[in-house]
N, C-alpha and C positions, 0 to 999 in steps of 0.2 A: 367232726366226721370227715376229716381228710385222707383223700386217699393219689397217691401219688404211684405214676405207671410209665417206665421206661419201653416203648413198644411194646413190648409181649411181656414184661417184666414189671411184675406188681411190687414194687418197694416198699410201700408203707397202706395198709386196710386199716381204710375205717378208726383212724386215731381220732381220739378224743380226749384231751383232758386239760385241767386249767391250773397255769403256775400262780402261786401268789407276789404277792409285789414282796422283795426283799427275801425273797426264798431263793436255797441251794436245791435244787433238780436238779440231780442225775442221770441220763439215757444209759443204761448197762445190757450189755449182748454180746454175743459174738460178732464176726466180722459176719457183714451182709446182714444184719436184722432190721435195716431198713434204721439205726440209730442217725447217722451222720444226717441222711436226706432228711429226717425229721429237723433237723438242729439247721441245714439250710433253709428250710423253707422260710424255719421263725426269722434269718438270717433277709430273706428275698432272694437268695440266690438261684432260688431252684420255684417256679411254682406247683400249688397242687393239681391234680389232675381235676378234682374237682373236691370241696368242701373249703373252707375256710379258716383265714388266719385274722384274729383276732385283736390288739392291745389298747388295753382297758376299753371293753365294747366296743371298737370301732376296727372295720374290718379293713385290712393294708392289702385287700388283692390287685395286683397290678403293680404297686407300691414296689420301686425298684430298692436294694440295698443300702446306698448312697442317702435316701431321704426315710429310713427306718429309723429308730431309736435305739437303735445296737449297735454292737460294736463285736467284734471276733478275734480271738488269738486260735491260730491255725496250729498243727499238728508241729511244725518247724518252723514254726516263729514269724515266717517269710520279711523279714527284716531287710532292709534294703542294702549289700552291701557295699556301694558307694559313698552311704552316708553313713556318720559320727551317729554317737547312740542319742545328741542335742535335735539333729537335722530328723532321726528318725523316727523319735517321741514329736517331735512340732509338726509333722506330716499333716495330718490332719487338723491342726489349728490351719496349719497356711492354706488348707483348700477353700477354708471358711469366708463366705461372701455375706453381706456387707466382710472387709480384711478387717482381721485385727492387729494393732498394731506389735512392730517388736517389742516392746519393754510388756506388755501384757504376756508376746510367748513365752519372753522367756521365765517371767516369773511362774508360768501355770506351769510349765516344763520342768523346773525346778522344783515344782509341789511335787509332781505327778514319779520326779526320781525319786525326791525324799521319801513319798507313800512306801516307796519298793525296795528301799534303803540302798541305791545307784548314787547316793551324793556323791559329787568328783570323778564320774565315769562319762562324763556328758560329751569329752573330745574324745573319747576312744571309739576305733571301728567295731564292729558285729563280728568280725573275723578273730579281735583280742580278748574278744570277751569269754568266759564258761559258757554252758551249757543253762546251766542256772541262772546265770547275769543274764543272754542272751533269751531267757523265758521272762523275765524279770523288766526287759526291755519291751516285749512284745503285751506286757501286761501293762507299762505306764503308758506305751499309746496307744490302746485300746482305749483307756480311763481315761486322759486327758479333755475326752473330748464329754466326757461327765452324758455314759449313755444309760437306758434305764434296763438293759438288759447287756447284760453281758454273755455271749458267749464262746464256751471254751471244746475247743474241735481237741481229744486228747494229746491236752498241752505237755502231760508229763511225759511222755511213752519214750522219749529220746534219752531222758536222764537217768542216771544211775539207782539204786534204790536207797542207797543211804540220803542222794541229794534229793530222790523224788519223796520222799519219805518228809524233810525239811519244807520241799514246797508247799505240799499238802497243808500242812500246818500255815503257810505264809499263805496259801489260799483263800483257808478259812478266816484267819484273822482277818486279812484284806476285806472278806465280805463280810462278815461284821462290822468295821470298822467303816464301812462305805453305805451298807445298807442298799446295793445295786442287786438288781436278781441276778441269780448266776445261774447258767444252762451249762452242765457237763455233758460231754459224750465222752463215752470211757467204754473196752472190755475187762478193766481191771477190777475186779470184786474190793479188793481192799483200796483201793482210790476211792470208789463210790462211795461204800460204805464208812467208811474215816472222815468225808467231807460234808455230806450232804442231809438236808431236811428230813429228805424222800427222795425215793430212788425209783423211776421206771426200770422194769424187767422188760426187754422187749426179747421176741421172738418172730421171725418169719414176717417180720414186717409191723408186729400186733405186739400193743402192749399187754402181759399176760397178768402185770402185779403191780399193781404202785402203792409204796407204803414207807414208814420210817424203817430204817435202816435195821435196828431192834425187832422190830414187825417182820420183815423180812425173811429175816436169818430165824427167830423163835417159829411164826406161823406162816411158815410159806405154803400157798395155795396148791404145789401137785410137786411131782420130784422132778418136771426141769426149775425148776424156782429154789429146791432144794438142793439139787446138785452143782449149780450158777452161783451161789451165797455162799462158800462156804465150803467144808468137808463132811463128807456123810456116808455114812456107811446105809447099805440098801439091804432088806430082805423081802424080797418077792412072797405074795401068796393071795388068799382068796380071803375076802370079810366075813366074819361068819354071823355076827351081832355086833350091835352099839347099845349099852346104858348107860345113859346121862353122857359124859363127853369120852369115856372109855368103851374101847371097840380090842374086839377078840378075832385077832387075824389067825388061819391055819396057812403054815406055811407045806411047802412040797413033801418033806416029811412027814405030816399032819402033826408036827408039834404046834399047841397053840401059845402066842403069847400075845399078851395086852398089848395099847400102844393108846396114845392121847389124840383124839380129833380137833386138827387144827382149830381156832373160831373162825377163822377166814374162809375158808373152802367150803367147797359144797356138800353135801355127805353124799356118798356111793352107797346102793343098796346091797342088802347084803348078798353074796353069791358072787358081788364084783371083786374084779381083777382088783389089788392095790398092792400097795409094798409099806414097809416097816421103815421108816429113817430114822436111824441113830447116830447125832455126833459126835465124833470122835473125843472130845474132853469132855462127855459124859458117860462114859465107858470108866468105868471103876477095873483096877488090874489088880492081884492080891496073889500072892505064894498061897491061902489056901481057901475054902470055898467059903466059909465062915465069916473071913474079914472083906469081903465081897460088900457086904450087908441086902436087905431086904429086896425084890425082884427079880427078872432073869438072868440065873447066874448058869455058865456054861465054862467046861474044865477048855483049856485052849494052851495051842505049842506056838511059842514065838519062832517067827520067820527071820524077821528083817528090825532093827534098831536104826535108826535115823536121830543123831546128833544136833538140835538146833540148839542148842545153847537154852535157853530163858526155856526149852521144854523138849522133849524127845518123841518120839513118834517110832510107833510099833505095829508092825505090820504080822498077825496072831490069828494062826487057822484053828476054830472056835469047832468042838466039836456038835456035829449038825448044821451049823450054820455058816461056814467056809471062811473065806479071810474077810478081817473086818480092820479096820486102823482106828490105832488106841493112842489117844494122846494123854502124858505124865509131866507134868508141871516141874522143875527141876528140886524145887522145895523137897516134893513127897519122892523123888527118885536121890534127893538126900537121903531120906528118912528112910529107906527103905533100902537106898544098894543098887536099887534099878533092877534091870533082868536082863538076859545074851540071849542070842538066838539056839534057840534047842533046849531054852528051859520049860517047862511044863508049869503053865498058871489058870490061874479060874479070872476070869471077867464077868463084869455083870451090869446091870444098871437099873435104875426103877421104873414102875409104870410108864409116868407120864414121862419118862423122857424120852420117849420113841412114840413118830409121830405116825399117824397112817394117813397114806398121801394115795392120789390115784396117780396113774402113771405118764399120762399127758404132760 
């Protein structure tokens, strides 16, 4: 029940929720959702305004940073640069009272490069190193000092994508391989979901969804959860019935088409506002209305073709139902030749692959 207030500014209402020991939790949001202050508090660096912070039942309010069981890698590493990447991974041993002695640093410092794979970079400054060596740095002395929570203030946001893409992966392994909990703050959809157990959705300060990653993105709870996860095309209209988990939406046309009620969400009665979300790689594209197959198929003129390699993306004004974005897998746009903009094709997709969300 923590809720944390900058003068007139409510940061974070009423959070509530419990990480497991040896869990990846993610915070995912836009800027200002009240993510980062959440991930200080667990930190000590910020307190709550009033409710509680808790590890393993015992509650650390007052409980400065310094004598928590965490440890943080910040957005930019904050690496000291003064000191060699030896002096800057032992930081935190050498603060350590009872002292321990040198030949224990430098063996634990030694561990703590090999974990990160830094063997033989231990004399070089912060300034010679990558972008990735220099994350890589900020991740052995974090570790070194062996905390039960780790956390990471979006450590990747400075690196490239092909290099953020490698970390990800050297992430994951690390926490497995350590079994420490890991706390992310991210606004990156695909960081979150590539790395983590369960992922917080937060909004406006509130967490709106927490769930696996797969949870997420298949039954998200309303269409900001659906549009945050992921790509989706929207069709607005009004509910008209639900049997069993299929609901018959009229859209502004009054054409009606089915759509699958999430398990997660609430149901809206019917008469309520909601919208249709379809994603884009389950949008079927077809030269002609036949090879569509089964559900709503609708004749459409392509706009826009976008080149990603491993799959292509079409942007196709869907008669009745206006532009929607269709993703083609490179395989079937083998098989098939693909399609340019100004050719005339049928899209479609089945039932339950369109979800009816309400609009909150």
């Amino acid at each position: 029940n923590v809720v944390k207030r900058f003068g007139d500014v409510l940061a974070v209402a009423d959070m509530d929720i419990e990480i497991s020991q040896g869990e990846f939790l993610s915070f995912l949001g836009p800027s200002g959702c009240g993510k980062t202050t959440s991930l200080r508090m667990i930190a000590g660096f910020d307190q709550p305004t009033s409710g509680d912070v808790l590890f393993e039942g015992v509650s650390v309010a007052g409980v400065p940073a310094y004598r928590r069981p965490v440890n943080m890698v910040f957005q930019h590493y904050a690496l000291f640069p003064h000191l060699n990447v030896f002096d800057n991974v032992a930081y935190g041993l050498r603060q350590h009272r009872p002292r321990i002695d040198a030949d224990n640093i430098g063996r634990r410092v030694g561990e703590a490069l090999a974990l990160v794979r830094l063997e033989g970079y231990d004399k070089r400054r912060s300034y010679e190193l990558s972008g990735g060596q220099q994350q890589r740095v900020a991740l052995a002395r974090a570790l070194i000092n062996k905390p039960k929570v780790l956390l990471l203030d979006e450590p990747l946001a400075a690196l490239d994508r092909k290099l953020r893409r490698d970390m990800q992966i050297e992430l994951q392994n690390l926490q497995r391989t350590l079994g420490i909990t890991f706390v992310l703050v991210t606004h990156d959809q695909e960081e979150a979901l590539s790395m983590s157990d369960r992922v917080a959705i937060m909004r406006d300060g509130r967490i709106v969804q927490v769930g696996a990653p797969r949870e997420l993105y298949d039954e998200p709870v309303n269409r900001y959860v659906a549009d945050f996860v992921g790509k989706t095309n929207f069709l607005d209209g009004r509910l008209e019935s639900i049997a069993g988990d299929i609901a018959t939406v009229v859209l502004a046309d009054q054409r009606r088409i089915a759509g699958r009620m999430p398990r997660t969400a609430t149901r809206p009665a019917p008469g309520s506002a909601v919208c249709l979300a379809v994603r884009p790689e389950l949008i079927v594209m077809a030269a002609t209305a036949d090879s569509v197959g089964p559900g709503h198929v609708a004749e459409a003129r392509i706009k826009n073709r976008i080149f990603l390699g491993e799959h292509s993306e079409y942007l196709v004004e869907a008669k009745g139902l206006g532009d929607l974005l269709v993703l083609t897998p490179k395989r079937l746009e083998t098989e098939t030749g693909g399609f340019a903009p100004g050719d005339t094709t049928y899209i479609g997709w089945p039932h339950g692959a369109a979800l009816v969300l309400t609009g909150n």
